[in-house]
N, C-alpha and C positions, 0 to 999 in steps of 0.2 A: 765111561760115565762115572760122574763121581765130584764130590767134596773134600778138599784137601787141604792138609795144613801143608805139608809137604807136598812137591808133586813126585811120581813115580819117576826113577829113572830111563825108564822105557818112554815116555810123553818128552821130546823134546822138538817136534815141531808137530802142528796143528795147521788149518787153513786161514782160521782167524783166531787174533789174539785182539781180546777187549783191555783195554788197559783201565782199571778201575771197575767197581761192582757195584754201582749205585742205583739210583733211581734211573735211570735210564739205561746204560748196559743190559738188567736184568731183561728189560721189556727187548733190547735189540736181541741178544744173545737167544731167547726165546723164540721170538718170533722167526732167525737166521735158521734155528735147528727144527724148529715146525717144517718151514719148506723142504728142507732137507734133511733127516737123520744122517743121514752120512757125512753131510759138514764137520768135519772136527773144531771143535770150539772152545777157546780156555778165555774164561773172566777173569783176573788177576788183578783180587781188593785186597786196602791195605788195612784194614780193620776186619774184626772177627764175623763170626758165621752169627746170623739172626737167628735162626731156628727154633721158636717157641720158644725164646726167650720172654718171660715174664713180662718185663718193661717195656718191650717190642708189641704184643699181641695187644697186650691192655692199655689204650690209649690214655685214661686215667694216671700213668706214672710219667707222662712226658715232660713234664716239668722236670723230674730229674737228670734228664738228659744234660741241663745247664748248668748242674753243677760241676763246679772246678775243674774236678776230680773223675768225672767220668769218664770211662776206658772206652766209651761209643762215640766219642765226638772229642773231635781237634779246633782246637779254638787257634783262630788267628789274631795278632795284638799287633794293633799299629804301632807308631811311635806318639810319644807326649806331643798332646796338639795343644798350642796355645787356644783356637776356635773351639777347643775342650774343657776351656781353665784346667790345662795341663794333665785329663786325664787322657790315658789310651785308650779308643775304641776296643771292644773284641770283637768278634767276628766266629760265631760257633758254626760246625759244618759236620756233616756225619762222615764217623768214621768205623761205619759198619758194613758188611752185605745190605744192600737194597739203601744205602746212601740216607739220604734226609728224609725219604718214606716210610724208614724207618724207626724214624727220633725225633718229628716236626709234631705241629698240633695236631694236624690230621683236618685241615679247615679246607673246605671245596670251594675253590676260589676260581675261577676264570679271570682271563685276561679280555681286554674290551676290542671289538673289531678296529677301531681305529691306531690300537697297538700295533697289532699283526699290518695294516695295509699300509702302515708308516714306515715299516723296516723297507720297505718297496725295494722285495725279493721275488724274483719270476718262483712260481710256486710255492709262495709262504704265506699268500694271502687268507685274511678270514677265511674266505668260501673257502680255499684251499686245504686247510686245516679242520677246522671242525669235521669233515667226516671223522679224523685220527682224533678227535676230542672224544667222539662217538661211539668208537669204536672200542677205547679203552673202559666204558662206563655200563655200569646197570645204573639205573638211575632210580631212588626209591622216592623222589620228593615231587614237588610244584612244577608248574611252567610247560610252556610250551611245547610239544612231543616231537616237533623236528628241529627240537634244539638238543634233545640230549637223547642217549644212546638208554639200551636195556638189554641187552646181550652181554656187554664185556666183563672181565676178571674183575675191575677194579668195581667194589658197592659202594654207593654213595646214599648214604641214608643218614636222618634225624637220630635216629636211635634210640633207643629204649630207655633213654635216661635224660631229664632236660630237669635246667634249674628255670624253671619256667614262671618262678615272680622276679627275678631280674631280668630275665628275657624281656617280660610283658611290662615291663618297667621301663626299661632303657627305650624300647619301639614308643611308647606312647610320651616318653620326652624331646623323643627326637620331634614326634609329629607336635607337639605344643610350640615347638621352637621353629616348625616349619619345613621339616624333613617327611616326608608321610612312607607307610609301610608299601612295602613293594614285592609281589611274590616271589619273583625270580630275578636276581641280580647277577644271575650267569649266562641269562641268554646273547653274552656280545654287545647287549644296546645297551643294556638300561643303565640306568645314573640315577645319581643324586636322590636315595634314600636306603631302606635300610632294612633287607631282609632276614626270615627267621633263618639261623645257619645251617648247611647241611656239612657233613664232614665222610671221610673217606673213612668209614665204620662201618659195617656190615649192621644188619638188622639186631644181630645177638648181640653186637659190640667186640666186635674184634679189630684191629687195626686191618687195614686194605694194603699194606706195604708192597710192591714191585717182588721183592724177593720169595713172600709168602705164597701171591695172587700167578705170577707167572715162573720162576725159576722153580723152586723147590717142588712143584706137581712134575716138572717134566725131569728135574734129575732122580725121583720117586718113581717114574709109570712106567719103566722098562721101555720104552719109543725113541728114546734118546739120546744112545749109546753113545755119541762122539759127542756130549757136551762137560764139559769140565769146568771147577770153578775152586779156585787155588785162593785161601783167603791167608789173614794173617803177612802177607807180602806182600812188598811194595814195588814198585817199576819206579826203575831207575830213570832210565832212558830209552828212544828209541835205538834200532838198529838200523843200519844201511847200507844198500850195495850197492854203490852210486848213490843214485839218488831214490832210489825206490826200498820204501819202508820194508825190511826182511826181517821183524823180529822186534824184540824185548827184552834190556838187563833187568833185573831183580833180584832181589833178595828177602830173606825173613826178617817179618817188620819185629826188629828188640824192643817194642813196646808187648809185643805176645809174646818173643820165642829167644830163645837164643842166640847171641849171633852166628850171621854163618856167612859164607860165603855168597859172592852174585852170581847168578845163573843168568844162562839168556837161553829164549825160547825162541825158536824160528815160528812164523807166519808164513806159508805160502800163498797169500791171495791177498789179503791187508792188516793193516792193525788199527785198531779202530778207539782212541783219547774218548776218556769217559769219565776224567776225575775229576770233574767239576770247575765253577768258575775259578777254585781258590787251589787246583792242582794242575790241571792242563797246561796252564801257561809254565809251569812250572817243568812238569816233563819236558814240554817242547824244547824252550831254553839249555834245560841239560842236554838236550838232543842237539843242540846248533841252529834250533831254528829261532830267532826273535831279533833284536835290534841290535848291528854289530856291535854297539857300544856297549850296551849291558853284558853282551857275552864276551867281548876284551875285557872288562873290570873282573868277571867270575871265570875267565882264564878258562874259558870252552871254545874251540875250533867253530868259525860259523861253517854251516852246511846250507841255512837259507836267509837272506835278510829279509826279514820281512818284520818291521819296527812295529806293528800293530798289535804283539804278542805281550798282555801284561797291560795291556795301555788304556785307560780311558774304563778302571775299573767303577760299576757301578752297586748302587744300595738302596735301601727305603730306610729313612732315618726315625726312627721311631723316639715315643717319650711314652711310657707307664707312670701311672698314678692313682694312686693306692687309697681308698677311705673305708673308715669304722662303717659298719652295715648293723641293718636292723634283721638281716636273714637269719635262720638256724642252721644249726651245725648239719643237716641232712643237705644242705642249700648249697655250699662252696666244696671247695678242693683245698681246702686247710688242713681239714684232719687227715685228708693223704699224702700233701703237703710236707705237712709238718712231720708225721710218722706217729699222729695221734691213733690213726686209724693202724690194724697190723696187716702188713699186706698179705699175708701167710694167712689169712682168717677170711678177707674181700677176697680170694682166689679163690678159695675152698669153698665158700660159698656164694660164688658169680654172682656175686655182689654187682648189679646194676649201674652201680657208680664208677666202673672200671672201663665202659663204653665209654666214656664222658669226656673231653677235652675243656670242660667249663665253660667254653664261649659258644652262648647259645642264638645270638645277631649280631649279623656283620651292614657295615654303614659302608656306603660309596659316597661320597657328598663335592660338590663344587658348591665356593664361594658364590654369595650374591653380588652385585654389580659395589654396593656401595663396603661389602666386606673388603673386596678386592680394592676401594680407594683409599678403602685406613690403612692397609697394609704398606702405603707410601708410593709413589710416579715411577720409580727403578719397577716395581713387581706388576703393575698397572702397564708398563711397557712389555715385562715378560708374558703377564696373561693375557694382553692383546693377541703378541705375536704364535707363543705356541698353547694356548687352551680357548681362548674366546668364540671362535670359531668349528672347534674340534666336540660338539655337544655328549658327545657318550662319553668324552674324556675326565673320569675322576679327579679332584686333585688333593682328596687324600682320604683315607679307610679308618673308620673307628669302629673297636669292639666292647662289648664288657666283658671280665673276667671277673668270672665267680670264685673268688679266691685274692690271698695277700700276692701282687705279682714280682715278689720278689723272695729273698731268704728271709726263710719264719720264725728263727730268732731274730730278727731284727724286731719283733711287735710282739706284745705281750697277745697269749692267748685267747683265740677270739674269731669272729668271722668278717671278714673283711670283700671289699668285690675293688675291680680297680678296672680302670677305662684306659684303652692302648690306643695313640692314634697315633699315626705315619704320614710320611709326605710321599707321594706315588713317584713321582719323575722329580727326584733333587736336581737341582741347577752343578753340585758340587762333584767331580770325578776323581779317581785314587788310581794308584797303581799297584802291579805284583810281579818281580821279578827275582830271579834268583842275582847270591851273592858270592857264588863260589860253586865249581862242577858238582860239588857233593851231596847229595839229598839229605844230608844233616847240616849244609851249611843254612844257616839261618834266613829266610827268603828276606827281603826289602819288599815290606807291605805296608801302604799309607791307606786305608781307605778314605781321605780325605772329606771326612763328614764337617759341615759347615765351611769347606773351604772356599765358596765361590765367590767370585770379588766384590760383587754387590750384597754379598750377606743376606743374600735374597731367603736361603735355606732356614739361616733360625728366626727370623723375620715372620717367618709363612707359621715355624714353629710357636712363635707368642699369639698368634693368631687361633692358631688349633687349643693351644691351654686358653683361652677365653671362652670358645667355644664348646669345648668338651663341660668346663666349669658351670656354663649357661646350662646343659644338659641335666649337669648332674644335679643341679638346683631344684629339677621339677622330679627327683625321683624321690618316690616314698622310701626306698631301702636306705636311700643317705642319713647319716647318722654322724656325719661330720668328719672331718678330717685327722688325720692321723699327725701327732706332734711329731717335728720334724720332716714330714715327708710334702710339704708344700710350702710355695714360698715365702715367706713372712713380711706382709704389709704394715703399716705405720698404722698406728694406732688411731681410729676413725675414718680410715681410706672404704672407700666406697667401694673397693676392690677385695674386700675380706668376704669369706663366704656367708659369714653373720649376719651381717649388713642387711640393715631392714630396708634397703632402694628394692622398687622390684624389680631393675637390672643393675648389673653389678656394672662401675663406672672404674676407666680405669685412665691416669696420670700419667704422661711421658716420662713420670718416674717410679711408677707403677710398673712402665714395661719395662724400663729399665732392670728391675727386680728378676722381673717375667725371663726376661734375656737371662741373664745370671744365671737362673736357675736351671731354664735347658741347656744352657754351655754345660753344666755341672753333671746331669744327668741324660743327658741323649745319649743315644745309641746305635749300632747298628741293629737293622729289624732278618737279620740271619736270611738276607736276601741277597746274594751277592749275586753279580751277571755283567752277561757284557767281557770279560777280558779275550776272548778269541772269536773277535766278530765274523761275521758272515756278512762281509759285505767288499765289494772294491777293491783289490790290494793297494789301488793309488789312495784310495779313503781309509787307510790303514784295518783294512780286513784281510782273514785271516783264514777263512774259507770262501769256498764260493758256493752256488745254492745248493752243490751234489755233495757239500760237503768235505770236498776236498782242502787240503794245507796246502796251499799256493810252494808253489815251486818244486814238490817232490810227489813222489808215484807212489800209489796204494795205502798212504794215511790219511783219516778221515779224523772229524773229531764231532762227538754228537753228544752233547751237555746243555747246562745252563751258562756254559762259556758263549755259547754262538748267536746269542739276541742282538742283533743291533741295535736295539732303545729296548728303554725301560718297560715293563707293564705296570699295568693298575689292580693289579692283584698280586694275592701270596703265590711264589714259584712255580709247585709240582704240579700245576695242572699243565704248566706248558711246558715242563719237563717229560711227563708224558709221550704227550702230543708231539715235540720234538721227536721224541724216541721212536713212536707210532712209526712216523714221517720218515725217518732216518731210516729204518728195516723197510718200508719200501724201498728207498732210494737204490741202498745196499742188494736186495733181495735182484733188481731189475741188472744192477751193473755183474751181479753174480749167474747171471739166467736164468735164474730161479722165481722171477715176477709171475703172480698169479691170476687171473683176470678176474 
C-alpha cells in the first residue's frame, strides 16, 4: 500500500494495472480493492499527487488551472484552422491524480436519457445507469428523490457561498424572453429552461474530486494493503503475450522528474486504459492497436487493426463573452482572479468564497420552431432529422459567470460577469493519432471545430450570440459592454446594444460580422469524447459493452473515450457513472460481483 513517485523494486507485477489516475481509475481502482484487499492494484498517473493541494480542495482557484503555464493540465493544440481565421483550438485536460475532477468547475451536470438510449448499447441504457449516477452521490439540493442518490462519496450541494444577484438576474431574463425557471435540470427529462446550479462542493466548500472522495481514504485506513498508486509517470505502451494484455512500459514523466529509464510492470489478470479521450487513443496506437495506416506512418508493428482508434474525435464548441457589471467586488471572482484578493489570507481564514465556482445557473434550452427557420433550410433539415423529435434533447447550455472570463490584465480593474454558451452535439468531428512510436513524438490532433460541410456549427453559433445578447438586454447587472471584446456594428445598425429598438434587428451583414467574430474566438469547451467508442468494430468501435479492445485478451479501457454520441451536458458526471459501471462489469468477470 502506498503513494509513489518512484515505485519499489520489489512491486513488479500486481493483478491489475490502471493505466492513468484520473477521474475514473480513482473510482474503479477503489471500488476493485473494496471487494478485495487482497487484489494487488497499481494506478499509474502521469501528472502529480493532488493531496490537499490548495487549488485542488478550493474550488474558487479553478480558473487557474487554464493558465498556460500550469503544471496540472496538458493542453492539446490543433493545427491553424482556416474555419478558425487561422487560429488553433486548445483543448486543456487534467494532468493530475483524480484527472479533470480535479481542475474542472466542479458544475453537476447530468446527461439527458435520450443521450444514454441513443448510444443503443445492451446495458448502457438510462434505466441502466442511473443507479451508478446514484450510487456515486449524496445529493444536498432540489428534485425528485428517486432521481438522485444520498449515500455516496461524491456531495453535491449549492454551497455556502452564491453570487445570488446575478443568479436572480440571469433566471428572471431568461424567463422574460421565455425560458422559465426549472427545479431540477438533472432529472434525465427536463429541457428547455434554466436551473439554480448545484456543483460537486461539499456543504463546507470543498472540491468532491474522485481522488480526495474515494482513493486517498482507502490508501490512509490501513484495509488496503495491495492498492498502489505511482504518479509523476507515464505509460508508454501496452505489453503482450500474444495477444493478451501482460503488462505496462513506463517511465518518469521529465515534466516532474528526471529522466530515467522505461520500466514495465506485469499485470496478471488485466490492464485496464484510463487516460482519457485525449490519451487512450494514444497509448493504444503505441501498443499496435489502431488503423494500420496511421501506425505504418508512426513506424509501430500492428498487433490489432481496428481503424476506430483516434477516429471521429468529439467537442462542445463554446464562445465566452465578457461585459462591465454593476455588481461589487464581494459579487465576482475577479479579485481571486486577478490575485487582487491574497490567497494565503482567503485560506487562513475559510474565506466562504473559496467554495464558489462563480456560476450560480445553468440553462438547457431548444430552439423555437421559427428560431430554427432563421438559422437557414441546411440546419431546418438537421433539426428535423436528429432533435425535432428527440423532446428532452438540448441543443445548447448557457451560464453566467460571475467574473472577467477570460485573463485579467486583459481589462482594466473592475467587476465584470460574462455569459458562456455551447453547442451540445456539434455536427463537426476531429481526430487523435500518434506520429511516431515515441511518447514524445508529437500526436496529430485536429479537433476540427467548425469543420462540418454545411457550416451548420458556426451558423447555430451566430444564433446563440443573438440570443444570449437578447438575454443580457433584460439584466439589471449590464452595464455595457467591454471595448474590444464584441463585435463592432456600423454605426446606426439596429444590432448595437444601445440601440433604442426594443429588439435588436439584425442584417445579413450584421451576421456576416457575427460569423467573423466566432471564427475569431470559439473554442473548444474542455469536453473532449468519443475517440475509443463502445460500439461495433464494423461501425468503427472500439470496445464492446464489457468493455473489452476488440481483438486482444484482458485490456479494457474505461474513460470518457468510450461514449458513442455526444451528451448534453458537462463530462464528469458520466465519467462517474462510466467508472461506477465499469468496477461492476470488472468486479463480475474477476468473481468478485456482489449481490
Amino acid at each position: 500500500m502506498g503513494l509513489y513517485t518512484k515505485l519499489p523494486d520489489n512491486l513488479q507485477d500486481v493483478d491489475i494495472v490502471l493505466a492513468g489516475g484520473g477521474c475514473a481509475s480513482c473510482i474503479i481502482a477503489s471500488r476493485l480493492s473494496d471487494a478485495d484487499p487482497g487484489l494487488s492494484i497499481l494506478i499509474i498517473e502521469s501528472g502529480a499527487n493532488n493531496y490537499e493541494l490548495p487549488t485542488v480542495v478550493h474550488p474558487g482557484f479553478w480558473f487557474s488551472h487554464l493558465a498556460p503555464d500550469n503544471k496540472y493540465t496538458r493542453f492539446f493544440q490543433g493545427p491553424k484552422s482556416k474555419e478558425l481565421a487561422g487560429r488553433q483550438a486548445t483543448v486543456p485536460t487534467g494532468h493530475i491524480l483524480g484527472g479533470g475532477s480535479s481542475m474542472n468547475m466542479s458544475l453537476y451536470s447530468r446527461a439527458q436519457r435520450s443521450d444514454y438510449d441513443a448510444w443503443n448499447v445492451p446495458g448502457w441504457s438510462a434505466n441502466d445507469l442511473l443507479p451508478y449516477m446514484k450510487k456515486f452521490e449524496t445529493y444536498h439540493g432540489p428534485g425528485p428523490k428517486d432521481r438522485h442518490g444520498y449515500d455516496g462519496p461524491i456531495h453535491v450541494s449549492g454551497t455556502r457561498f452564491r453570487g445570488s444577484r446575478l443568479e436572480n438576474d440571469f433566471i428572471n431574463a431568461l424567463g422574460k424572453v421565455g425560458w422559465p425557471e426549472i427545479e431540477d435540470l438533472n432529472t434525465l427529462d427536463h429541457v428547455n429552461g434554466v436551473m439554480r446550479a448545484m456543483r460537486y462542493v461539499d456543504p463546507e466548500g470543498r472540491r468532491q474530486d474522485t481522488a480526495h472522495k474515494y482513493l486517498h481514504p482507502r490508501l490512509q485506513d490501513g484495509k488496503h494493503p495491495n492498492l498502489h498508486v505511482l504518479v509523476e509517470s507515464q505509460v508508454e505502451r501496452i505489453i503482450f503475450d500474444g495477444q493478451k494484455a501482460s503488462g505496462v512500459a513506463y517511465r518518469p514523466n521529465p515534466a516532474f522528474q528526471d529522466p530515467g529509464d522505461t520500466r514495465v510492470v506485469k499485470a496478471k489478470r488485466m490492464v485496464i486504459v484510463c487516460c482519457g479521450p485525449l490519451g487512450t487513443p494514444l497509448v493504444l496506437e503505441r501498443s499496435g492497436i489502431g488503423s494500420p495506416e496511421v501506425l505504418k506512418r508512426a513506424g509501430v508493428p500492428v498487433v490489432v487493426d481496428l481503424p476506430g482508434v483516434g477516429n471521429d474525435y468529439e467537442d462542445h464548441h463554446s464562445m465566452m463573452y465578457a461585459y462591465q457589471s454593476h455588481l461589487g467586488p464581494e459579487e465576482t471572482l475577479d479579485g481571486v482572479n486577478s490575485g487582487r484578493l491574497n490567497p494565503g489570507e482567503l485560506i487562513m481564514n475559510n474565506n466562504a468564497i473559496l467554495g464558489w465556482n462563480s456560476v450560480d445557473a445553468q440553462a438547457k434550452l431548444r430552439p423555437t420552431d421559427a428560431d430554427v427557420a432563421s438559422i437557414g433550410p441546411e440546419f431546418q433539415d438537421a433539426w428535423n432529422r436528429e432533435f425535432r423529435d428527440v423532446s428532452d434533447k438540448p441543443f445548447m447550455m448557457m451560464s453566467p459567470f460571475a467574473g472577467f472570463p477570460g485573463d485579467p490584465n486583459l481589462v482594466p480593474v473592475g467587476q465584470y460577469f460574462g455569459i458562456v454558451t455551447f453547442s451540445l452535439y456539434p455536427f463537426s468531428r476531429g481526430h487523435l493519432h500518434i506520429t511516431g512510436p515515441g511518447i514524445d513524438d508529437p500526436p496529430d490532433f485536429d479537433p476540427g471545430l467548425f469543420s462540418d460541410a454545411q457550416g451548420l456549427d458556426v451558423k447555430n453559433h451566430v444564433w446563440m450570440f443573438k440570443k444570449h445578447r437578447e438575454i443580457v438586454r433584460h439584466m439589471d447587472v449590464f452595464r455595457g459592454e467591454i471595448p474590444g471584446m464584441a463585435p463592432t456594428f456600423p454605426a446606426g445598425s439596429k444590432a448595437a446594444m444601445d440601440s433604442s429598438s426594443e429588439q435588436l434587428e439584425y442584417t445579413p451583414e450584421d451576421d456576416e460580422i457575427i460569423e467573423k467574430w466566432v471564427r475569431e474566438h470559439a473554442d473548444s469547451t474542455w469536453h473532449p469524447i468519443g475517440t475509443c467508442k463502445m460500439a461495433p468494430r464494423e461501425k468503427l468501435g472500439v470496445v464492446d459493452p464489457a468493455l473489452n479492445v476488440y481483438g486482444v485478451q484482458g485490456l479494457k479501457i474505461a474513460d470518457m473515450s468510450i461514449p458513442p454520441g455526444n451528451i448534453g451536458a458537462n463530462l464528469v458526471n458520466t465519467a462517474m457513472t462510466i467508472a461506477e459501471k465499469a468496477a461492476d462489469i470488472f468486479l463480475a468477470e474477476l468473481g468478485l460481483a456482489t449481490q
